[in-house]
DRENVOZA-534813 format. One record per residue (C-alpha): residue in three letters; chain; z, x, y. Coordinates in steps of 0.05 Angstrom, whole numbers, plus 5000, padded with zeros to 4 digits. Layout:
BEGIN
REC   rest   kette     zz     xx     yy
REC    Ala       A      Z      X      Y
...
END
This chain:
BEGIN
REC   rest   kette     zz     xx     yy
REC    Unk       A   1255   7907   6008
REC    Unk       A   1247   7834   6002
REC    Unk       A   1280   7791   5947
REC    Unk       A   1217   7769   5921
REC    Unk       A   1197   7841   5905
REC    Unk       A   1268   7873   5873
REC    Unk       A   1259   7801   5829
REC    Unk       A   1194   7835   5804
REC    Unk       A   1216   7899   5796
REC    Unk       A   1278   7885   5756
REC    Unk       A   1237   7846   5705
REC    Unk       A   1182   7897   5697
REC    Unk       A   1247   7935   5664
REC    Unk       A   1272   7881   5631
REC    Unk       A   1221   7826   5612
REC    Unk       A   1273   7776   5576
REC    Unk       A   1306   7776   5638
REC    Unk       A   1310   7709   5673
REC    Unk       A   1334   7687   5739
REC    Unk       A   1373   7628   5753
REC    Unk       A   1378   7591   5819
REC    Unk       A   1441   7566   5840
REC    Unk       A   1413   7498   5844
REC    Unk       A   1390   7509   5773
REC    Unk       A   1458   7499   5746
REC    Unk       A   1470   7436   5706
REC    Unk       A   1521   7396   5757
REC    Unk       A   1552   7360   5686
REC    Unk       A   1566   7441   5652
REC    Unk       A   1601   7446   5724
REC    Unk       A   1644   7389   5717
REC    Unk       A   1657   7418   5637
REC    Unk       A   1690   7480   5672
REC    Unk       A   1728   7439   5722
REC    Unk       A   1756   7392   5666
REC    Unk       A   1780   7456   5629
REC    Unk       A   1818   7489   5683
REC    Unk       A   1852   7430   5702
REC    Unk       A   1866   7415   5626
REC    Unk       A   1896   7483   5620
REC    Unk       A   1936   7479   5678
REC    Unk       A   1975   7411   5648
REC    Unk       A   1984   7449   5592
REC    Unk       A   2015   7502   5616
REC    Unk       A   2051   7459   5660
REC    Unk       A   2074   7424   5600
REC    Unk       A   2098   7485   5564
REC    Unk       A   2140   7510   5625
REC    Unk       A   2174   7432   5625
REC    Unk       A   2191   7428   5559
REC    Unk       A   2223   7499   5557
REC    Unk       A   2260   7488   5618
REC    Unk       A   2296   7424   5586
REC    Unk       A   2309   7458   5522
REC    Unk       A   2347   7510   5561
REC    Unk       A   2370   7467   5602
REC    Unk       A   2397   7422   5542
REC    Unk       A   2423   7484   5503
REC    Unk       A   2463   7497   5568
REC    Unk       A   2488   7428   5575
REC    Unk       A   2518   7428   5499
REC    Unk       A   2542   7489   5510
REC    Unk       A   2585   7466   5563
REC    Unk       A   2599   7409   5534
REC    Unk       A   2629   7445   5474
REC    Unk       A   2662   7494   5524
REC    Unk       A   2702   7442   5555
REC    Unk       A   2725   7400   5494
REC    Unk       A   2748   7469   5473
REC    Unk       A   2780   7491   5523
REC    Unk       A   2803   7431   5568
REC    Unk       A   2838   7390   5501
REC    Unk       A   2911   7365   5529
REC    Unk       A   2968   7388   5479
REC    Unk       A   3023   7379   5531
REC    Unk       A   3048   7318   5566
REC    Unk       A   3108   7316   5613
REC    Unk       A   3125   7239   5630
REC    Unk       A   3181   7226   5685
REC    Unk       A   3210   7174   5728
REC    Unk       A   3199   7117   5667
REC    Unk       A   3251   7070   5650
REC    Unk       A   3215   7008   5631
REC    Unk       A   3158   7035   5588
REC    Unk       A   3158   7091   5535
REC    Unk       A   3130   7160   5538
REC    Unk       A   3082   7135   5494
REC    Unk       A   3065   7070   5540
REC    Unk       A   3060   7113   5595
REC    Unk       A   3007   7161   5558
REC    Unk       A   2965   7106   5531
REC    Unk       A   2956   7087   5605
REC    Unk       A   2942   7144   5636
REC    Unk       A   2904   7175   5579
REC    Unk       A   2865   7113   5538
REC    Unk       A   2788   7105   5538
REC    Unk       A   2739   7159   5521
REC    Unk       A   2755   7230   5533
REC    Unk       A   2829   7216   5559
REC    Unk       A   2853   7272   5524
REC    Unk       A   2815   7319   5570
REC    Unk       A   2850   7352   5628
REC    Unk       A   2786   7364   5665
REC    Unk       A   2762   7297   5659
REC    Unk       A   2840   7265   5681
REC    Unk       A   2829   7315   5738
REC    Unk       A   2766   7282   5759
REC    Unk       A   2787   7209   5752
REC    Unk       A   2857   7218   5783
REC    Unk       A   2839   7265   5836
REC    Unk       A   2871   7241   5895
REC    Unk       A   2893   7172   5871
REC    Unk       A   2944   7143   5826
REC    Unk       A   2956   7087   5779
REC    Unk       A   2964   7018   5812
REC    Unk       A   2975   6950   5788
REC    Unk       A   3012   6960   5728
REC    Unk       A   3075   6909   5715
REC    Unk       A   3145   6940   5735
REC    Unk       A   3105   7002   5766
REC    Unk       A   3094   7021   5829
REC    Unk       A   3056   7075   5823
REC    Unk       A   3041   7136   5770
REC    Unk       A   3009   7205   5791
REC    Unk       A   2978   7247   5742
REC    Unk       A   2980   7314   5755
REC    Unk       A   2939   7373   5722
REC    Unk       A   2992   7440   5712
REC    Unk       A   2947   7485   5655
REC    Unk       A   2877   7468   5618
REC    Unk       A   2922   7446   5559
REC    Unk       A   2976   7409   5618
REC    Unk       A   2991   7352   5648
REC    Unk       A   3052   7316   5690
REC    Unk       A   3053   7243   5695
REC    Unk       A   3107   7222   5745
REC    Unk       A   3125   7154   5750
REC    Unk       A   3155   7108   5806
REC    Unk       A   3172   7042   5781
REC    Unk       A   3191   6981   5823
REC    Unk       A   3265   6984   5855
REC    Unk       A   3301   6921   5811
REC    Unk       A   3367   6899   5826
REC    Unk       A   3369   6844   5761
REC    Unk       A   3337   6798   5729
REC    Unk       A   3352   6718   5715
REC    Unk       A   3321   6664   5669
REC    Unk       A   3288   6616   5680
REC    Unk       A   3229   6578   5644
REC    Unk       A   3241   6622   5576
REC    Unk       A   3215   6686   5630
REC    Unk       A   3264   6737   5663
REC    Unk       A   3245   6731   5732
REC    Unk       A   3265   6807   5766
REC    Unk       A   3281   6820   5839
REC    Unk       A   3290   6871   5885
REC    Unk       A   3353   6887   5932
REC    Unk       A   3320   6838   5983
REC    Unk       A   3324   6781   5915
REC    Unk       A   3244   6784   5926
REC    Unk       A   3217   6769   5856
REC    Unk       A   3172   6821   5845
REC    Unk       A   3155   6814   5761
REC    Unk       A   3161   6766   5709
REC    Unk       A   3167   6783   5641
REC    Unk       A   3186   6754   5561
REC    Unk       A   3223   6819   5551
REC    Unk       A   3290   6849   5579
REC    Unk       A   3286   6922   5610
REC    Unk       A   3345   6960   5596
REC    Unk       A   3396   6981   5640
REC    Unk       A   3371   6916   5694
REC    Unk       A   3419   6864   5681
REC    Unk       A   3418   6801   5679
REC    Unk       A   3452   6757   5735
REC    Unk       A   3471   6692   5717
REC    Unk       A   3505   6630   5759
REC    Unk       A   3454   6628   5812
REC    Unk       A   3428   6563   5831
REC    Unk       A   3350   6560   5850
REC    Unk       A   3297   6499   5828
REC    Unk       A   3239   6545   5833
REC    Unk       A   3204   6615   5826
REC    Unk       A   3153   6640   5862
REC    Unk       A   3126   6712   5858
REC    Unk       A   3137   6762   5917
REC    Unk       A   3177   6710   5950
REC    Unk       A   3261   6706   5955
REC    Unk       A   3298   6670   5901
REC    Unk       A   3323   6608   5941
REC    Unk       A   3388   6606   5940
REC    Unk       A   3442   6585   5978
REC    Unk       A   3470   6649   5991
REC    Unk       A   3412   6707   6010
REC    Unk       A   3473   6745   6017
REC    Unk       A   3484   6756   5942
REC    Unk       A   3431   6807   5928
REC    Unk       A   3456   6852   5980
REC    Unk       A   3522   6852   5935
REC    Unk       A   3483   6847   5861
REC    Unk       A   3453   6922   5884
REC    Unk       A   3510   6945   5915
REC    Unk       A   3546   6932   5848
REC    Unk       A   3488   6961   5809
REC    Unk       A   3498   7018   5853
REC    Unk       A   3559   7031   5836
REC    Unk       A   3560   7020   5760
REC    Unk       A   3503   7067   5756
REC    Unk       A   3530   7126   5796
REC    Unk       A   3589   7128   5745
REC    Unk       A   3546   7120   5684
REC    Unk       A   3561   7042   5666
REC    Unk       A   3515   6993   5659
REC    Unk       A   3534   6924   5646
REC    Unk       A   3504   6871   5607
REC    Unk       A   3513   6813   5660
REC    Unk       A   3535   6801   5723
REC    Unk       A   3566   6725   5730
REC    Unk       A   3577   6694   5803
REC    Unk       A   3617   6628   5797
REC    Unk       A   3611   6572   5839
REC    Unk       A   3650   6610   5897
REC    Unk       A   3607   6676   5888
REC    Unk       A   3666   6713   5849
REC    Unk       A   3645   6761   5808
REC    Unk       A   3653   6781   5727
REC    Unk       A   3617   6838   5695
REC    Unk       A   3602   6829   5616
REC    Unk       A   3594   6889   5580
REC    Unk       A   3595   6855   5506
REC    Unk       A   3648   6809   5492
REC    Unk       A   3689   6849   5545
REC    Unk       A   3687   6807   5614
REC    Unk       A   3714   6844   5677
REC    Unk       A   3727   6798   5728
REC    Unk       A   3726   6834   5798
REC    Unk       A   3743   6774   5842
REC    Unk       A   3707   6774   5915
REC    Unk       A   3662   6841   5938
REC    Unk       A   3728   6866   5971
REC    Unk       A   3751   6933   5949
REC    Unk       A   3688   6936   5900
REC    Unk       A   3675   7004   5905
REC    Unk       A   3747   7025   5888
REC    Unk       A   3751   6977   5831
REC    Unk       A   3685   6995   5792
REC    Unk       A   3708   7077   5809
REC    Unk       A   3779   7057   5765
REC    Unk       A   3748   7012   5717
REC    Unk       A   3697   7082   5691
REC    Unk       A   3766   7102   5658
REC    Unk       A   3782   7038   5627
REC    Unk       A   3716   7015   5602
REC    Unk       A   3724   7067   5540
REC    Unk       A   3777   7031   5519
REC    Unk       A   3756   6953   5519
REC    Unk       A   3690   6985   5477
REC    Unk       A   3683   6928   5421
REC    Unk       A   3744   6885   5452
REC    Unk       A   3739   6807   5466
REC    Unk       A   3776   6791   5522
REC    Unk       A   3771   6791   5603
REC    Unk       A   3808   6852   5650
REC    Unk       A   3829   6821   5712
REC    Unk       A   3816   6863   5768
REC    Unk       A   3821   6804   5824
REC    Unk       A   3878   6833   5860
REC    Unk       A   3865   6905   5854
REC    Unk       A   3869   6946   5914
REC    Unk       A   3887   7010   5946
REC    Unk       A   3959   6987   5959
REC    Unk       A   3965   6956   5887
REC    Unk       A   3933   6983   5842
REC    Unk       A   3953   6932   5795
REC    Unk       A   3901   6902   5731
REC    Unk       A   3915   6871   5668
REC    Unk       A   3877   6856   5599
REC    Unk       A   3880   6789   5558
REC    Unk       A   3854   6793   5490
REC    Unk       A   3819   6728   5464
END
């Protein structure tokens, strides 16, 4: 049956019926459709956005709530300081936003430490618990300190200046009756005997390993040597017999504790033995 002929047939039963062509369809009703779909589809597109960044922002604050909870640093365990504080040490490590977070320390000191700090060689921070941390100092090896310029100039065993500072550091002394016309950082003190410094740490040494430190350490002209320790002088002669005389004088320090006078150790020895104190 031909289409012509089924077209006839189907409107003798329905009369109203009409047929439409393909190319009868309006091209602009067409275009009408195509604009809807595609409007739909940025729509929906927009819908599955924005609900994917709300969750995506819920999960965020979430987390970021989770952590400030649960990452807050209640413990801090400083070692290794002698110049600086705990406290000094904590604002450090722990200042600018967020420094009381162990998570966040953890990320910023992972695998590094703290450099370029005065008196410091280095600090590591290390993360023990979620409330936890351990900050472990090394500070720079200092054998003393002198004046000069209103500044305490400190040095190494080596007498390589290695800070400069308006304020003392306790239990560093100071050395005084060393020559030198000038300063220059991470360079030797100049003077006339390099020699010295080897002795100024060996005495430090010494002083330290029984529990004494002293307030000065005085070379004369001749590089003999007088500890202060207040208004107490102790004058240990040449580095002969050093060792021996700094082991005796731990027993006699107590004693010269708010004294004025000098203890002459110059001709103490194994053999002699011998020391006496003149009060001023």
């Amino acid at each position: 049956m031909s289409n012509k002929k089924a077209v006839k047939k189907v409107k003798k039963k329905n009369p109203n019926l009409r047929l439409v062509k393909n190319n009868d369809i309006k091209p602009e009703n067409s275009r009408n459709r195509q604009k809807e779909t595609l409007r739909f589809g940025k729509v929906k597109r927009t819908i599955i956005l924005s609900v994917l960044l709300f969750t995506l922002m819920i999960l965020m604050i979430s987390a970021y709530f989770y952590i400030v909870k649960n990452y807050t640093v209640t413990t801090v365990h400083v070692e290794g300081n002698i110049h600086y504080t705990n406290e000094e040490i904590m604002d450090m490590v722990m200042g600018g936003a967020y420094g009381n977070n162990s998570l966040i320390l953890s990320l910023k000191y992972r695998d590094k430490g703290i450099e370029d700090i005065p008196f410091i060689q280095r600090m590591d921070v290390a993360i023990e618990a979620k409330d936890t941390i351990r900050i472990t100092v090394y500070e720079k090896a200092l054998a003393g300190y002198v004046t000069y310029l209103g500044r305490c100039v400190y040095f190494d065993k080596d007498g390589i200046v290695v800070e400069t500072s308006t304020e003392t550091t306790e239990g560093i002394p100071q050395v005084t009756g060393l020559k030198f016309d000038h300063v220059i950082l991470h360079d030797r003190l100049p003077v006339e005997k390099p020699e010295v410094f080897a002795e100024i740490l060996n005495i430090t040494q010494q002083l330290d390993k029984y529990s004494m430190s002293a307030d000065k350490i005085y070379f004369d002209p001749d590089y003999k040597i007088t500890l202060l320790f207040g208004d107490a002088r102790v004058a240990l002669g040449n580095d002969i017999y050093i060792e021996e005389k700094i082991m005796k004088l731990q027993y006699i320090l107590p004693d010269l504790i708010g004294k004025s006078g000098v203890l002459d150790m110059r001709e103490y020895s194994e053999d002699t033995r011998s020391y006496s104190f003149e009060q001023d």
